[in-house]
C-alpha positions in Angstrom: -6.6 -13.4 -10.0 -6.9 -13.0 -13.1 -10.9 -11.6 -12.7 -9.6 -9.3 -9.8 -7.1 -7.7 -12.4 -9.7 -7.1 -15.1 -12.1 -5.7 -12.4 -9.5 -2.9 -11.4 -8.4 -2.2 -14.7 -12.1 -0.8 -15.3 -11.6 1.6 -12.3 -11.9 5.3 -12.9 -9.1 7.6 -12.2 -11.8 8.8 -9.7 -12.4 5.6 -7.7 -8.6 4.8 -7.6 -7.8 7.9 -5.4 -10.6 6.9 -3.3 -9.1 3.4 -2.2 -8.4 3.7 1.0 -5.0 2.3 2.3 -6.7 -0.2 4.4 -8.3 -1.2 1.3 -5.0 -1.8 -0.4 -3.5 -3.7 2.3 -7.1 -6.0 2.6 -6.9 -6.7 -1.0 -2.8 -7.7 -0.6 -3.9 -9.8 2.4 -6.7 -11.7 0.7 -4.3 -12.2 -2.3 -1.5 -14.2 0.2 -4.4 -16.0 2.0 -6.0 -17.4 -1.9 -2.5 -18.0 -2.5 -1.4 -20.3 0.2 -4.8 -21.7 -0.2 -3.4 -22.5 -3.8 -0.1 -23.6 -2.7 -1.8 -26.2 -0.2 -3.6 -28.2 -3.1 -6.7 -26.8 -2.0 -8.4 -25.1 -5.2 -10.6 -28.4 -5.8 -14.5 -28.2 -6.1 -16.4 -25.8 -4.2 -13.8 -24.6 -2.0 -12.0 -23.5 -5.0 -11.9 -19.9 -3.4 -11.8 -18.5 -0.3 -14.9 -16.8 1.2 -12.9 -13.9 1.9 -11.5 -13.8 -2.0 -15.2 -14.3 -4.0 -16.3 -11.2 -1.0 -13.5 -8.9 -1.8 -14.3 -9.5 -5.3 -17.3 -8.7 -5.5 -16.7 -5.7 -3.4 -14.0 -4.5 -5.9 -16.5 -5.3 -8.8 -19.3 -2.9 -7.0 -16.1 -0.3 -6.1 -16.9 -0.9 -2.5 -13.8 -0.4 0.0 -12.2 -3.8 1.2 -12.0 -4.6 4.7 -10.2 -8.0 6.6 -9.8 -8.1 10.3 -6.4 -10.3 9.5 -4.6 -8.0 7.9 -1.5 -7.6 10.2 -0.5 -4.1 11.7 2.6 -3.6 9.8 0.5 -3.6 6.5 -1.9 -0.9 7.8 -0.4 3.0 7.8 0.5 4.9 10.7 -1.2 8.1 9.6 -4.7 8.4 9.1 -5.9 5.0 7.3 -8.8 6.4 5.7 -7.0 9.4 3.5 -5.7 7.9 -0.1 -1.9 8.8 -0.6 -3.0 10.9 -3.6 -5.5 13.1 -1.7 -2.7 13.1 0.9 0.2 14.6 -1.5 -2.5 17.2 -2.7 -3.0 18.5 1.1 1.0 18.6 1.6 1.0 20.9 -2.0 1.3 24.1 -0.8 4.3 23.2 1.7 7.9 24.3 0.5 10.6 21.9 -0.3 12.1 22.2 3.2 8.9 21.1 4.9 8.8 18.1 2.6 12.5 16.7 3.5 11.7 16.9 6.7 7.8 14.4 6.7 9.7 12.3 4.0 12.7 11.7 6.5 10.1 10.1 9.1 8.6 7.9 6.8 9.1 4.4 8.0 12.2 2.6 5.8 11.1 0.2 3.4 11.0 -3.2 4.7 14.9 -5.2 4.2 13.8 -8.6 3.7 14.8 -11.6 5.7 17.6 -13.2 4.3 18.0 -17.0 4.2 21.1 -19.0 4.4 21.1 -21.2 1.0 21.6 -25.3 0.4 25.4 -25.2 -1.4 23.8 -27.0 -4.1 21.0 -24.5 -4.2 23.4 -21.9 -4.8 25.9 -23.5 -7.5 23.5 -24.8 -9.7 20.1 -23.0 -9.1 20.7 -19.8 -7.3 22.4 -18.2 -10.2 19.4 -18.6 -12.8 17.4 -16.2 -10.3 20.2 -14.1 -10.2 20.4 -13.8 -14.3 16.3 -13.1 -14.1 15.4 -11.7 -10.1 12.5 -10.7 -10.7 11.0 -14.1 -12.1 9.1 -15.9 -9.0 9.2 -19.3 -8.0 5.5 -19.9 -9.6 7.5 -19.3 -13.1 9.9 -21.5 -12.4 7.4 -24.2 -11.6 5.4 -23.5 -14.4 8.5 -23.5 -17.1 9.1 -27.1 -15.1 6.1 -28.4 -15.4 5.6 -28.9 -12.1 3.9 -27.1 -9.0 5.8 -24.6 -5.6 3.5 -27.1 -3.8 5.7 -30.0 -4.5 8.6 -28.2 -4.0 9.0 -29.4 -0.2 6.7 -32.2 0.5 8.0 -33.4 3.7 8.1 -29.8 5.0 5.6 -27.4 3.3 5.8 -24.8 5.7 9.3 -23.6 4.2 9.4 -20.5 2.4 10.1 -21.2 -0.7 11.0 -17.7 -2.2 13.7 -17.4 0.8 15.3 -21.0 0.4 15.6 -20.8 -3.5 16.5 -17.3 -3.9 18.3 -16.2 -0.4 15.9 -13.4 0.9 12.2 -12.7 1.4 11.1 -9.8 0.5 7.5 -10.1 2.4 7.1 -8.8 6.2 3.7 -10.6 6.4 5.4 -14.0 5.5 4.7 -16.7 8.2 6.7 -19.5 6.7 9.8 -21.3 8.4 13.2 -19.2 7.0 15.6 -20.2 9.9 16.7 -23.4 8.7 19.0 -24.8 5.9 17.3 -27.5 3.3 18.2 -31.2 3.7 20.9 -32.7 1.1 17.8 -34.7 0.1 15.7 -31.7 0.1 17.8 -29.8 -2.1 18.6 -32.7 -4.5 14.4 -32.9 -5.1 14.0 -29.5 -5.8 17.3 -29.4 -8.5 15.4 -32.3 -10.0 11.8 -30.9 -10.2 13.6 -27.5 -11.3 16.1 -28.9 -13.6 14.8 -27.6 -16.9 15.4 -23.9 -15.3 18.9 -24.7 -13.7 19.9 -25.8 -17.5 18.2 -23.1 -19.7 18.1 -19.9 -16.8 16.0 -18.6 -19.9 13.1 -19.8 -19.2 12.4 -17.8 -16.4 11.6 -14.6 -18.8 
């Protein structure tokens, strides 16, 4: 991630209005797959990246628009994918205000999050350290516990992790299980791996 950063930092003011949205969304999608590829242990050897990730960046280093056929729909705009929001505000420039309350009341409401019923013991001891720092993820809190979101749920790593330690998912795309309440087991192993956080919330800055 940390190469795909530097490569868009070197992008012109120029080449940043002309990513398209379906760029935007492509390089978002990518960034989930490489990162549930991550979360899956699967970072070893040669299959340390995804095809998809090395092609995308590659694509960004040659300031090529990115293009995946996976990207779901509700990523992708409505309006015409192709026109950058920029470009797009400039065309709408010589409307009055009236004309613009009226296109910014159709646009579509930003997305609520799906909120997920928390282990009691989640919520009493660990809940409220992400509550002191919300915008710290659970990657932080593994790191600053020495330990990895992989291990988090071993028996079950389909669970959303974000959703079962903080309450809500903020991600439309996300695929993992949010319907069901962790185990007293499950909850006691994640307190332990997450222990130096649940006794010093500051570590999460």
């Amino acid at each position: 991630l940390d190469e795909l950063i530097a490569a868009l930092k070197h992008y012109s003011s120029t080449e940043r209005v002309a990513m398209t949205q379906k760029t935007r969304a492509s390089v978002l999608w990518i960034v989930f797959l490489q990162s549930r590829h991550f979360s899956a242990g699967k970072m070893v050897g040669a299959s340390k990246n995804l095809a998809s990730f090395t092609l995308m960046l590659n694509d960004i280093r040659g300031s090529r628009n990115v293009e995946h056929n996976g990207v779901p729909p509700s990523l992708l705009p409505t309006t015409t994918p192709d026109t950058p929001p920029t470009l797009k505000r400039k065309e709408r420039s010589g409307e009055d205000e009236a004309d613009r309350s009226t296109i910014d009341s159709t646009k579509k409401p930003p997305f609520p999050g799906v909120k997920v019923e928390l282990h009691p013991l989640i919520k009493r001891k660990l809940w409220p350290a992400f509550q002191q720092h919300p915008k710290a993820t659970i990657n932080l809190a593994c790191r600053a516990c020495k330990t990895s979101a992989n291990l988090l749920f071993p028996s079950r790593p389909n669970l959303c992790a974000i959703g079962h330690l903080k309450g809500v998912c903020p991600h439309s795309w996300c695929s993992r299980e949010h319907g069901t309440v962790l185990s007293d087991d499950e909850a006691a192993h994640v307190l332990r791996l997450l222990q130096p956080v649940v006794q010093n919330p500051s570590k999460l800055k």
